[in-house]
C-alpha positions as CSV (number, residue, x, y, z in Angstrom):
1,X,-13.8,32.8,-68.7
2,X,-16.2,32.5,-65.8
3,X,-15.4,30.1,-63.1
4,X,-18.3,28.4,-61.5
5,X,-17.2,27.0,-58.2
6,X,-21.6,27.3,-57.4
7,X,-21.6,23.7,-57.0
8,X,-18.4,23.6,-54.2
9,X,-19.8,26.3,-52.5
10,X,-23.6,24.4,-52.4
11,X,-21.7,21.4,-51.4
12,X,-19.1,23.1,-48.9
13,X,-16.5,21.5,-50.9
14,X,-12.9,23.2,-50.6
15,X,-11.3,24.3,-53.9
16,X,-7.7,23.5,-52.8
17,X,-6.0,24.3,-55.8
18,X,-6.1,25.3,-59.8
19,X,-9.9,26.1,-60.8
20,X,-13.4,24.3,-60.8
21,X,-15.3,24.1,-64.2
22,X,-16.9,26.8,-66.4
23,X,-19.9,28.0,-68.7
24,X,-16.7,27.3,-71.3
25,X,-16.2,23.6,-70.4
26,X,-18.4,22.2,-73.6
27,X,-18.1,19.5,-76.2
28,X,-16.2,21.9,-78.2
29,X,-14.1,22.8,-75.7
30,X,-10.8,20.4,-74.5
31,X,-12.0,17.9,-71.9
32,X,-11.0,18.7,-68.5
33,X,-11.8,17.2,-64.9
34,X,-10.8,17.7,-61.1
35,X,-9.6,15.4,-58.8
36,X,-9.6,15.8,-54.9
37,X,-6.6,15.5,-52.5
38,X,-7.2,11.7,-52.2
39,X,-6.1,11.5,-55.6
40,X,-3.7,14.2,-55.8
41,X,-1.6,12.2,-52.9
42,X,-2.1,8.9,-54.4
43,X,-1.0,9.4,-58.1
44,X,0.6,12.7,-57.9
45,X,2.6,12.5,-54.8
46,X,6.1,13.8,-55.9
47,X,5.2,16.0,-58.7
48,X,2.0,18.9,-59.5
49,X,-1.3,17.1,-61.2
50,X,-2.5,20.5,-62.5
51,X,-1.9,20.5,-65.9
52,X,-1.5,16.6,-66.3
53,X,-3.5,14.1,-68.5
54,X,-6.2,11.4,-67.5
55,X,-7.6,9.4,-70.2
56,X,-11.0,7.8,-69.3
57,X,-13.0,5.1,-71.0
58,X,-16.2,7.3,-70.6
59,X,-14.6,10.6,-71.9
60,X,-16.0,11.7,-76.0
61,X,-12.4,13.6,-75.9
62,X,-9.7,12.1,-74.2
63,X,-7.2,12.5,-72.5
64,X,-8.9,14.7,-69.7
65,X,-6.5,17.5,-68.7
66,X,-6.5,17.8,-64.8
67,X,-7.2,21.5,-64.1
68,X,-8.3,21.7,-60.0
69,X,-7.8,20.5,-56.9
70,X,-10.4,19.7,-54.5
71,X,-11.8,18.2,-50.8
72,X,-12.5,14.8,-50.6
73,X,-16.0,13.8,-49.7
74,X,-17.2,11.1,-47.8
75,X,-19.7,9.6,-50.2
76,X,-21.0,6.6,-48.9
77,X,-21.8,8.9,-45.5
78,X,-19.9,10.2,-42.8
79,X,-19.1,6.6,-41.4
80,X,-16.8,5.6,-44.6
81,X,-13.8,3.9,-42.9
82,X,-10.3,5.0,-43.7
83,X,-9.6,2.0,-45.0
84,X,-12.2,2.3,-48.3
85,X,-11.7,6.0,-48.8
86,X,-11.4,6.0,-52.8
87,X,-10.0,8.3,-55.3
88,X,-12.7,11.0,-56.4
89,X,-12.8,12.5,-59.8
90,X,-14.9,15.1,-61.5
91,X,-16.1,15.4,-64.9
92,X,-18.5,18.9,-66.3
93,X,-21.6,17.6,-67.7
94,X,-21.9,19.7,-70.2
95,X,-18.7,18.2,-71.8
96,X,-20.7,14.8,-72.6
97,X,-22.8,14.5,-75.7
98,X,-26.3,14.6,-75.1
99,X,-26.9,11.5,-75.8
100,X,-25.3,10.6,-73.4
101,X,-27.1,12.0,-70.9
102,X,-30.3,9.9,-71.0
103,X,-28.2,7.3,-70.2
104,X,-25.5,7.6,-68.1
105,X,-27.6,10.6,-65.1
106,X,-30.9,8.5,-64.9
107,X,-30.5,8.8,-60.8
108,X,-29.4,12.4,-61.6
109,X,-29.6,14.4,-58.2
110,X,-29.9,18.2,-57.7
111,X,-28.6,19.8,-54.5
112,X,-29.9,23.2,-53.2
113,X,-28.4,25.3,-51.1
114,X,-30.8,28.1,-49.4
115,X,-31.4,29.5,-45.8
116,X,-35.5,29.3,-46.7
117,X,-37.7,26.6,-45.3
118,X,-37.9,23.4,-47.8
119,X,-42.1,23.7,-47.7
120,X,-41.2,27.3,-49.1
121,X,-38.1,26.4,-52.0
122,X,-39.9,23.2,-52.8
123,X,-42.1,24.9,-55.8
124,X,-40.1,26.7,-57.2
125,X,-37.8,24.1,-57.8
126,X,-40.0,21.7,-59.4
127,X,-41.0,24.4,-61.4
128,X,-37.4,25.1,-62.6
129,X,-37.1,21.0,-63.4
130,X,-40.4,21.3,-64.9
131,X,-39.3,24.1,-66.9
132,X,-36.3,21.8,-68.6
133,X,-38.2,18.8,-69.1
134,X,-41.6,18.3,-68.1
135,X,-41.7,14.8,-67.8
136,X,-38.9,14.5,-65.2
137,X,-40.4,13.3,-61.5
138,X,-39.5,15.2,-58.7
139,X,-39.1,12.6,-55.8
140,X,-37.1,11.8,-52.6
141,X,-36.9,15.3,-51.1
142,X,-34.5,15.2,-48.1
143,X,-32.4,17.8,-45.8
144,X,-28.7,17.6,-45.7
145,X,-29.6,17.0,-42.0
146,X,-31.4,14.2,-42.8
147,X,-29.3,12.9,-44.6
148,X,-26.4,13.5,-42.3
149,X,-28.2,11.8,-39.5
150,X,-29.4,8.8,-41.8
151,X,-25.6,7.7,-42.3
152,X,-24.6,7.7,-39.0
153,X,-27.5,5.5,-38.2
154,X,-25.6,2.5,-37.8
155,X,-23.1,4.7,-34.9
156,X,-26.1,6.2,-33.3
157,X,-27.3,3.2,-31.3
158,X,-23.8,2.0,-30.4
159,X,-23.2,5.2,-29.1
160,X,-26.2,5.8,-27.3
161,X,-25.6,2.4,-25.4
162,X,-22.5,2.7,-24.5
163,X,-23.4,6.6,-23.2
164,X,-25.8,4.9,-21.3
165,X,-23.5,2.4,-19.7
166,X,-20.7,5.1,-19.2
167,X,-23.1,7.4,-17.4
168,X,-24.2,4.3,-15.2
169,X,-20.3,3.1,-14.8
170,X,-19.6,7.0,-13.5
171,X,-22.6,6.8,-10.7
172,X,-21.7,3.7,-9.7
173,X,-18.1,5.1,-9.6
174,X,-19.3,8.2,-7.3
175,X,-21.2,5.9,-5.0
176,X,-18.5,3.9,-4.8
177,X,-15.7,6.8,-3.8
178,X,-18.8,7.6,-1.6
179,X,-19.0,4.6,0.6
180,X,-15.2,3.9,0.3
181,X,-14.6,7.1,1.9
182,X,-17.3,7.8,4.3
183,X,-16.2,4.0,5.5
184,X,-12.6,5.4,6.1
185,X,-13.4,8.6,7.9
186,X,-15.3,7.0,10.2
187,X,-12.8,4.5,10.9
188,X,-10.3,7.4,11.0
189,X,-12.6,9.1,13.8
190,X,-9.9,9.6,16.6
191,X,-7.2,10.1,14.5
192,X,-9.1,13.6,13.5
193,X,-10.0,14.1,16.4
194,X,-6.9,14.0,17.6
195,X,-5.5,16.2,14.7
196,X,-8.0,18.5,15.8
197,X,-7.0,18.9,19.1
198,X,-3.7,19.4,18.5
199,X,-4.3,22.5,16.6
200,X,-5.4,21.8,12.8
201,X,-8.4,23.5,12.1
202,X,-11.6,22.1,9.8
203,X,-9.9,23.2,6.5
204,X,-6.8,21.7,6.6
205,X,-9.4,18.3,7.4
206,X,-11.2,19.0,4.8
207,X,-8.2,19.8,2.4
208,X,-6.1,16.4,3.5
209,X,-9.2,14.1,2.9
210,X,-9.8,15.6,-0.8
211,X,-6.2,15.2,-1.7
212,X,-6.0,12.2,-0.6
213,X,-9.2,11.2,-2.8
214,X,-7.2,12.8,-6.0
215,X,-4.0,11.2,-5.1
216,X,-6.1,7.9,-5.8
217,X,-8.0,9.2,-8.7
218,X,-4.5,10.3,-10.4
219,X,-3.6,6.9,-9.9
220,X,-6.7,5.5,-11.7
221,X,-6.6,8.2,-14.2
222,X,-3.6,7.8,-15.5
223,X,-3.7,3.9,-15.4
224,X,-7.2,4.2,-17.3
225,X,-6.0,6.5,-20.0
226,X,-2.8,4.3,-21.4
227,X,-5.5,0.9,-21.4
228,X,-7.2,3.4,-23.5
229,X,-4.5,4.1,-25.7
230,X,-3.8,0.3,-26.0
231,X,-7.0,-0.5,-26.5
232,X,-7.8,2.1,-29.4
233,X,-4.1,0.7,-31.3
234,X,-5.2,-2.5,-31.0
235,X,-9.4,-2.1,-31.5
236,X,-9.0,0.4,-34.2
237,X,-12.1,-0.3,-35.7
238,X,-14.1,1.1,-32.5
239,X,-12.9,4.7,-33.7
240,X,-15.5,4.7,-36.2
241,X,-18.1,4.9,-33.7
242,X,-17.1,9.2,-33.3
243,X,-17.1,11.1,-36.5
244,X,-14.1,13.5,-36.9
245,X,-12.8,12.1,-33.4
246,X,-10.2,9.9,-32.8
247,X,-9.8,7.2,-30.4
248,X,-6.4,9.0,-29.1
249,X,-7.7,12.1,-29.3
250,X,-5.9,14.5,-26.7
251,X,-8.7,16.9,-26.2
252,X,-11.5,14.0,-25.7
253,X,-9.2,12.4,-23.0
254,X,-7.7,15.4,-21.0
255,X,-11.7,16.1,-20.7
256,X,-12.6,12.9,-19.8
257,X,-9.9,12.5,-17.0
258,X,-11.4,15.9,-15.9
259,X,-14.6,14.9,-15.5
260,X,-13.9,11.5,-13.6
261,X,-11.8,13.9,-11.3
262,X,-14.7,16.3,-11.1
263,X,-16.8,13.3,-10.0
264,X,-14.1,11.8,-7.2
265,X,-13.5,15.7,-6.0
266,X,-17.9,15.8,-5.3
267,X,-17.8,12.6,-3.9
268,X,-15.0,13.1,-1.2
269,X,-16.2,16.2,-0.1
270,X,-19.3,15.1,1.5
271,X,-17.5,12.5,3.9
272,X,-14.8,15.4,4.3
273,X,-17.0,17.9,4.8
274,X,-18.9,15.6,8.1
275,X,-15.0,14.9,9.0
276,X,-14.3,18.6,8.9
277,X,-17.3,19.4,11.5
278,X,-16.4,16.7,14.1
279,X,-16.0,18.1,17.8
280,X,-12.7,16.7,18.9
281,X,-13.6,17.0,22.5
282,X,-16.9,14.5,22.1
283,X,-15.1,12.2,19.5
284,X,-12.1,11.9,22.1
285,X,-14.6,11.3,25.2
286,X,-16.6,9.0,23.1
287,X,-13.2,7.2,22.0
């Protein structure tokens, strides 16, 4: 018995456990079908579904033994909420009568998996279809890409907005640490001065004014991130707007925080810098 897991592979789908169907898996043969982890956990959650019975309205031969294990996919695209994840079954096609067939796979779809350009694989695969039935149309060629991209359509506009306004937010952020700190080392003039001529040199200027920046941007940081959290337990329905990402996601934050203190780090050390360079005797006889 020859097990052809060619469609998972084509797919990318995981065979978790027990077997996919094979060249066996007839009309003469028992009916069998696989179910994918969804399932497994919803129907089989304290006890092993290989091996158990389905019976199906649509089956010639019920009841279906269960005889794999397998991912779930995301069928209605990639931006299928949690809450409407359903239960996926499968069922070999060469187990239903064929006339069957004509009725129930009008929309039939074939999926091709090859590292060749599409202009390149596209004849010979409506000569294959060709081969089996010459009156089937070959029609709505797409990409997985494509495909991919087309359901996330409704994300990719959100996202690009609010990209836009989260770049704007962090220059407006910079120039703001800007001005906020150039203001207060110009107001803090003698007091450097001073510093300066009682014996601290330009670095430990330059290092006090930075800290003093981060000290501030900790403050924010940390504040910014649990509204975050907050926000994302009780507007869980913005966490559809990442694939694969949560709201809460420790990675996604710990980098964010890292670039907003990247940012307040640039934008103290210009004002720090000029502070650093100040001539204590001249800022003392000006003062």
């Amino acid at each position: 018995m020859r097990e052809n897991t060619l469609t998972l592979r084509t797919m990318g789908i995981p065979l978790i456990r027990g077997r996919f169907f094979t060249l066996e898996d007839t009309t003469k043969s028992p009916c069998v079908v696989a179910i994918d982890d969804v399932f497994a956990r919803t129907y089989f959650e304290h006890s092993d579904p290989l091996g158990q019975t389905i019976t199906m309205g649509f089956s010639p031969t019920p009841p279906c033994q269960i005889v794999g294990v397998v991912g779930h996919v995301r069928i209605q695209g990639l931006s299928e909420p949690a809450t409407t994840i359903r239960n996926q079954l499968y069922f070999p096609l060469y187990q239903d009568p064929d006339q069957w067939v004509a009725d129930n796979y009008r929309g039939l779809s074939v999926v091709v998996r090859t590292p060749l350009n599409i202009a390149a694989v596209m004849p010979e695969i409506k000569a294959a279809v060709y081969k089996a039935g010459g009156d089937q149309p070959v029609y709505d060629v797409s990409t997985m890409q494509a495909i991919v991209a087309a359901s996330m359509s409704v994300q990719r506009f959100p996202m690009m907005l609010f990209g836009a306004f989260a770049t704007l937010a962090l220059l407006l952020a910079a120039v703001g640490v800007y001005g906020v700190f150039s203001y207060s080392v110009t107001q803090r003039v003698p007091e450097l001065g001073i510093r300066m001529a009682l014996g601290a040199n330009p670095r430990d200027v330059l290092r006090m004014i930075i800290v003093e920046g981060v000290d501030l941007a900790l403050i924010g940081v940390v504040t910014g991130t649990s509204i975050a959290v907050i926000v994302a337990q009780v507007l869980p329905s913005f966490s559809r707007l990442l694939y694969g990402i949560k709201a809460t996601d420790p990675l996604t934050l710990a980098v964010t925080s890292l670039v907003l203190m990247s940012t307040v780090i640039v934008a103290c050390y210009i004002p720090a810098r000029r502070a650093a360079n100040l001539d204590p005797m001249i800022t003392l006889r000006n003062e």
